[in-house]
C-alpha positions, 0 to 999 in steps of 0.5 A: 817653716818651709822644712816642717812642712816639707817633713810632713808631706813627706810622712814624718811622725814629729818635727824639731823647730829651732833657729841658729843650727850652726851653734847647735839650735837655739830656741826659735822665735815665737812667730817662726812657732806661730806659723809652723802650727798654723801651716802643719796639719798632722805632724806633731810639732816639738820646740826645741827651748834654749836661751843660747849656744855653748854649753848646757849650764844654765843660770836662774834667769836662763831657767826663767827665760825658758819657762817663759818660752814654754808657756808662749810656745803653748799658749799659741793655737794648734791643730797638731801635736805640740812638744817641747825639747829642753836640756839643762846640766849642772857643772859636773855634768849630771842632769839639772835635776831642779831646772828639768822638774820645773820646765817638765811641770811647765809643760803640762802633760805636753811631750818633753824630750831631753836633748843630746844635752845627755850625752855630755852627762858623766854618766848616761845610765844614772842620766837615764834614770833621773829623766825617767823620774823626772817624768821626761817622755824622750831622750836624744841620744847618739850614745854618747857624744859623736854620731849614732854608728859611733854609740851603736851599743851604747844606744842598745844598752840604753834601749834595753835599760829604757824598758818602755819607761822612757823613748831612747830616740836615736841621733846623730847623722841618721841618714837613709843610708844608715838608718835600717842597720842603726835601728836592727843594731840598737831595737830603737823605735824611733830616730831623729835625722835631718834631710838637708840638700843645699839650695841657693847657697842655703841649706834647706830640707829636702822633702825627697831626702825625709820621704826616703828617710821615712820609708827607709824606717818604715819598711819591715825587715824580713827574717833570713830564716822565714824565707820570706 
């Protein structure tokens, strides 16, 4: 909660709520929801939905689970922007085309971002395709499974191929250190990045470390042959 609130003071577009990060994120409880909606005044605020840790392979009642979490993450009251962040595959890794279709309908116009779920698809280039006529409006994405610099082409060729249709949002140990090569590198509009400092033992977000992030992206990169 604290950490939405510090990623907004610090000029963030969007946040990712969720619990267990140790096991990658799960969904976080309906009240942690409640009362980072009730405490953000201008961030848009996206709920990661996801039953459980491990693999991306989800049953019937798994599915049921999550469209019962989108509708009681958007039947809470909010002043902000609310999204959902969702990931389903099949068991030869293609992108649950029947599960996806279904949480996206449950969304209701709400923004969907597909998770890095993708990047344990086979393919990325027909995973991007199916999410674009799924009427997915994000993916995450590091290019492929490791961290951004890892997938840098990768992350270009997908841009490219995206061609507006649907946002290639960059992931994976984005850093302020990183950040302004990985974006000139890839033309990505947009990353996703954590701001962790250690506090009491715990790690936290760091409004300092997201401030920095934030400004790292948002300075205009100057062109070598204007002079300027």
């Amino acid at each position: 909660m604290a950490g939405a609130v510090a990623a907004e003071r610090a000029g963030a577009d969007r946040v990712e709520v969720c619990a267990d990060l140790d096991v990658g994120g799960v969904t976080p409880s309906i009240g942690t929801v409640a009362s980072v909606l009730a405490r953000t005044s201008r961030v848009g605020v996206q709920v990661l939905v996801r039953p459980r840790g491990g693999d991306f392979v989800h049953d019937e009642a798994e599915v049921a689970v999550m469209l019962a979490d989108v509708a009681a993450v958007l039947a809470l009251p909010a002043g902000v922007p609310v999204g959902l962040v969702i990931g389903s595959l099949t068991t030869d890794g293609r992108v649950d085309e029947e599960a996806t279709a279904r949480l996206v309908a449950a969304a209701g116009g709400a923004p969907v971002t597909f998770h890095r779920a993708f990047d344990d698809t086979a393919d990325l280039s027909h995973s991007l395709e199916t999410l674009v006529r799924l009427g997915v409006d994000r993916v995450l994405t590091g290019g492929g499974p490791g961290s951004a610099a890892e997938g840098t082409s990768r992350l270009a060729s997908l841009h490219e191929q995206a061609a507006g249709r649907i946002v290639v949002l960059a992931a994976g140990g984005v850093r302020p250190g990183n950040v302004r090569t990985l974006v000139r590198d890839t033309g990505v509009g947009e990353v996703h990045g954590r701001a962790p400092a250690t506090v009491a033992g715990r790690v936290v977000t760091s409004e300092d470390v997201a401030r920095t992030l934030v400004e790292a992206c948002r300075e205009p990169f100057t062109d070598p042959l204007d002079g300027h």
